[in-house]
N, C-alpha and C positions, 0 to 999 in steps of 0.2 A: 445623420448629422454627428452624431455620439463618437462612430467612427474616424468622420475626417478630422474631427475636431484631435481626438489622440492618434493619426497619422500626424497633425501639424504640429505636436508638442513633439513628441517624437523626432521627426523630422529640424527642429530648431536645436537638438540638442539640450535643453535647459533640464531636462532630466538627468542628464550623465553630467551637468556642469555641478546640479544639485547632489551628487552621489559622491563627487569629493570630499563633501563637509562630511560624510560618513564612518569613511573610513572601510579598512577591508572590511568584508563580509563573503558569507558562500549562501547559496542559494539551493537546497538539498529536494529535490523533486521525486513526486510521488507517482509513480505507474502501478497501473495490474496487469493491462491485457492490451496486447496491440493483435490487429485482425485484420483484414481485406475489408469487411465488413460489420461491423460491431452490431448495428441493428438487427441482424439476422441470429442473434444470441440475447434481446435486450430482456427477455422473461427471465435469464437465469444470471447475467449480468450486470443485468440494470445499466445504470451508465459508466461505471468505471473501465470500460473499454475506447482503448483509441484507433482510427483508420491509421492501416496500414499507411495511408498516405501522407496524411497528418503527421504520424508519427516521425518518417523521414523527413519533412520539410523542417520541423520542431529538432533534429538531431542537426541537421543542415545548420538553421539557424544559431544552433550551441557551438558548433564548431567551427559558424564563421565568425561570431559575433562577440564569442566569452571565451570564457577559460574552463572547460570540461574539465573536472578532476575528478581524481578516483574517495572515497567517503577514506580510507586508511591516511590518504594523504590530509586530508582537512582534518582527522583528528589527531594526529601525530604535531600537528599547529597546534593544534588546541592545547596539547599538554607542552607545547615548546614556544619556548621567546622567539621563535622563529612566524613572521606575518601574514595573515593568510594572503592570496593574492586577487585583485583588485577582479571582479566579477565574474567569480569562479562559480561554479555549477556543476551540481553532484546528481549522478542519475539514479535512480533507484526501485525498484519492482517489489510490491506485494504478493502473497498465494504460493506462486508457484505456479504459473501456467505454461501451458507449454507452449505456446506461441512468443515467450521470453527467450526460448529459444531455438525457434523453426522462421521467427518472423525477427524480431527484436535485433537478436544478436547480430544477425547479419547487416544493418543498416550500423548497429554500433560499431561493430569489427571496421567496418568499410571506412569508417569515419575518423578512428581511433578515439573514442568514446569509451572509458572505462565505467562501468556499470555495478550495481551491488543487487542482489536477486532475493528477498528476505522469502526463504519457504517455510510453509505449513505442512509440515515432515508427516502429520499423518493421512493427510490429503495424496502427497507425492507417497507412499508408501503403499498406501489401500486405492492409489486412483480413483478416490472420490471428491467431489466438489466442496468445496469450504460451506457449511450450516448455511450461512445468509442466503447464498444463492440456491440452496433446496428448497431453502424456507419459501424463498420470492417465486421461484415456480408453481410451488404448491398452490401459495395464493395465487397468483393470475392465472392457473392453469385450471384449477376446478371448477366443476360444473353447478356445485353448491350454491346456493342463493343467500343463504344465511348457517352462520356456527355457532356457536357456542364453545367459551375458550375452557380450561381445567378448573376455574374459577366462576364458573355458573355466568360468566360474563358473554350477554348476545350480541355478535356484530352482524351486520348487514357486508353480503358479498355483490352487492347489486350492480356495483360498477366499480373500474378501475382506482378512482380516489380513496371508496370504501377500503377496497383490498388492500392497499398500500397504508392506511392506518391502522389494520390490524396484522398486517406484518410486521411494521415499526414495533408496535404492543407486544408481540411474540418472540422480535427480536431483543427488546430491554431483556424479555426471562430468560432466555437461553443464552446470553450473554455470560448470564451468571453460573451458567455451568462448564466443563471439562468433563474429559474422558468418555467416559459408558453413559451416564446420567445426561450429558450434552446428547449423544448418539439416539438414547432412546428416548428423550422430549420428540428429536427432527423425524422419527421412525412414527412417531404415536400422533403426529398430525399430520403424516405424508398419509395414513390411513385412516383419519378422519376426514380430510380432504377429499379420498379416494382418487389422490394422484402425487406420481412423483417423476423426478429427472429420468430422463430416457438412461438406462444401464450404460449406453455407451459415451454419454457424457463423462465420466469417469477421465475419457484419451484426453478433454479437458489441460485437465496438471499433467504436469514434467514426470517423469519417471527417472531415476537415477543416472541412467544413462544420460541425461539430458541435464542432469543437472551437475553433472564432473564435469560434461560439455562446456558449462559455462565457464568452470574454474580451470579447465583446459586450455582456454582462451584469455585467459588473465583476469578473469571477471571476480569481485568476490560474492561469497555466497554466506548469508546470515542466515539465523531461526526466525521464525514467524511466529513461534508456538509450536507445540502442537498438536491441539485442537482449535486452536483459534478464538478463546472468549475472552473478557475484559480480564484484563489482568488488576484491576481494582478492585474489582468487584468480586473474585473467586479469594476461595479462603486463603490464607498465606502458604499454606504447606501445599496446595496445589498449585497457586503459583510459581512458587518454589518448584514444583516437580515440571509444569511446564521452561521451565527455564533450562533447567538440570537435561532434564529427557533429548527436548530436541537438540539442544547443544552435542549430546554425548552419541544421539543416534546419526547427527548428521557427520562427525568428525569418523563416524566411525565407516559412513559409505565413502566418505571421498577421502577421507587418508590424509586431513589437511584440518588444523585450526579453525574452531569458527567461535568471531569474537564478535559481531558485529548483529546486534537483533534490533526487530522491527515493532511496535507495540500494535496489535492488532486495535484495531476500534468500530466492533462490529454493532455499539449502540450504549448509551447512556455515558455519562459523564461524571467522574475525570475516565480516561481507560489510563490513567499511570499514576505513580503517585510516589512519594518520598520514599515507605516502601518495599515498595517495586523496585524504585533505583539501588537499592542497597543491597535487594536480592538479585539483581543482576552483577550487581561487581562481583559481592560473595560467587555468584556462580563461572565467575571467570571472564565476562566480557567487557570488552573495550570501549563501546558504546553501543546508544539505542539511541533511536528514532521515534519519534510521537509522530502524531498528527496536525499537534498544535502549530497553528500558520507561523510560519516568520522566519526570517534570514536567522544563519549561522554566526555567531560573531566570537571576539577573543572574550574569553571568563564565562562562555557556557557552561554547562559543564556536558563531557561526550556523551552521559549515558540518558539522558533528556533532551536530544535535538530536538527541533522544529523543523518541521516540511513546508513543503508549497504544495498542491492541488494546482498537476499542469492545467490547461482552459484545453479545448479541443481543436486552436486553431494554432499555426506560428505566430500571428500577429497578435492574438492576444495572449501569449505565451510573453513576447516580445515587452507587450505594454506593462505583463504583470511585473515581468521581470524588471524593465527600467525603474519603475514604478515602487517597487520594494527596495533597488539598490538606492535611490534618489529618499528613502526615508518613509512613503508615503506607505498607508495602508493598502493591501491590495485584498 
């Protein structure tokens, strides 16, 4: 019923007749992983994966329906009197995986879908899997009944629900960490667990090759970090170094500017913060991206966007989208 009901609003128009009183706006969407099969990876995954097929219908929809732009273009508005334009839609990629561009790319190129790829330069560099997803296999993968955390603190591994609350608990810690001290938390409970990601999850992320591929094809390519933990939560001069680091180790593989970064948010809350923002100008970029839900508008400011979180369908991709240009929360 829920369905037909916003097929018929939909379908009446009364959401695009409400999104005039708006005014422009852009719509900046969030991806990780597009796949043939997403479920067949959900232990190390979880759900931020999309069906291959999904993903084309959702790209389909973008380019017959809006105004796909590239994230350079919607910020170059941002700092200019110039308007954005009326339901514009910006594509965008966390991690760094490699089906961004084995699977991705190809449906964007096809479409003429300009894309932004935020990587996790020490993931893409040592081809290992970003912390949350070791974490998350570790827990659903061990045979453990019950742990005990660094903290004398007992959880119960009895069932799925359990596991997944003391992941969440695992992931607030490690959040807080960078570098070697991140590395060796995820190392020191892949062995208390007595399990970890198969070695060859690694082919996972992009490799360099793969990732000039993207900016070979006109795509741009931001920092993600790189290590990937809360950039609020880690001390200032580490964040700082995360900023600095990736920025200057990815300019230095693809031979190209990179202005455009992504704020990881691998757990607790804010992951950005005043800051943050100040230590991204200082370190050279043009803007950043959050998490924080919500349309693009004029007097943002670029280095603090707001995202959307695609749905896993076109149609409810479609609703979120009218839905948000028309004013409403989605």
């Amino acid at each position: 019923m829920k369905d037909r009901a916003k097929k018929t609003i939909l379908a009446s128009g009364a959401l695009r007749l409400a999104a005039t009183a708006q005014g422009p706006s852009a719509a900046i969407l969030m991806y990780h992983s597009v796949m043939p099969d997403p479920t067949a990876l959900a232990d190390i995954l979880g759900g931020i994966a999309h069906s291959e097929h999904e993903f084309r219908a959702q790209m389909e929809l973008l380019s017959r329906d809006y105004h796909p732009a590239s994230l350079a273009d919607v910020v170059k508005n941002l700092r200019s009197t110039q308007p954005l334009q009326k339901r514009t839609v910006v594509v965008t990629f966390d991690d760094g995986y490699s089906d961004n561009h084995e699977v991705a790319m190809p449906i964007l190129n096809r479409l003429g879908i300009p894309a932004t790829f935020y990587v996790t330069v020490d993931c893409v560099e040592n081809r290992t899997l970003p912390w949350p997803s070791r974490l998350r296999f570790a827990f659903r993968n061990t045979t453990l009944t019950a742990w005990v955390d660094s903290h004398a603190r007992s959880w119960t591994l009895a069932d799925l629900p359990s596991r997944e609350r003391v992941f969440l608990a695992t992931c607030d810690e490690c959040c807080q960490l960078r570098g070697q001290p991140q590395e060796e938390f995820v190392q020191r409970i892949e062995r208390e667990l007595k399990t970890r990601v198969p070695g060859e999850s690694g082919s996972l992320m992009m490799n360099y090759d793969q990732v000039r591929g993207l900016a070979r094809h006109g795509h741009i390519v931001g920092s993600h970090t790189v290590t990937h933990p809360n950039m609020a939560y880690v001390k200032a001069s580490e964040a700082s170094a995360e900023f600095t680091e990736s920025k200057q180790r990815l300019e230095k593989e693809l031979n190209l500017p990179v202005v455009h970064f992504a704020y990881p948010c691998p757990a607790l809350s804010p992951h950005w913060n005043e800051r943050t923002v100040e230590q991204s100008r200082a370190a050279g970029y043009e803007s950043g991206v959050t998490t924080i839900s919500g349309l693009t508008r004029r007097g943002d400011n670029p280095l603090s966007l707001k995202r959307m979180r695609p749905t896993k369908t076109a149609e409810g991709l479609r609703w979120n989208l009218e839905s948000a240009f028309a004013g409403r929360a989605v």
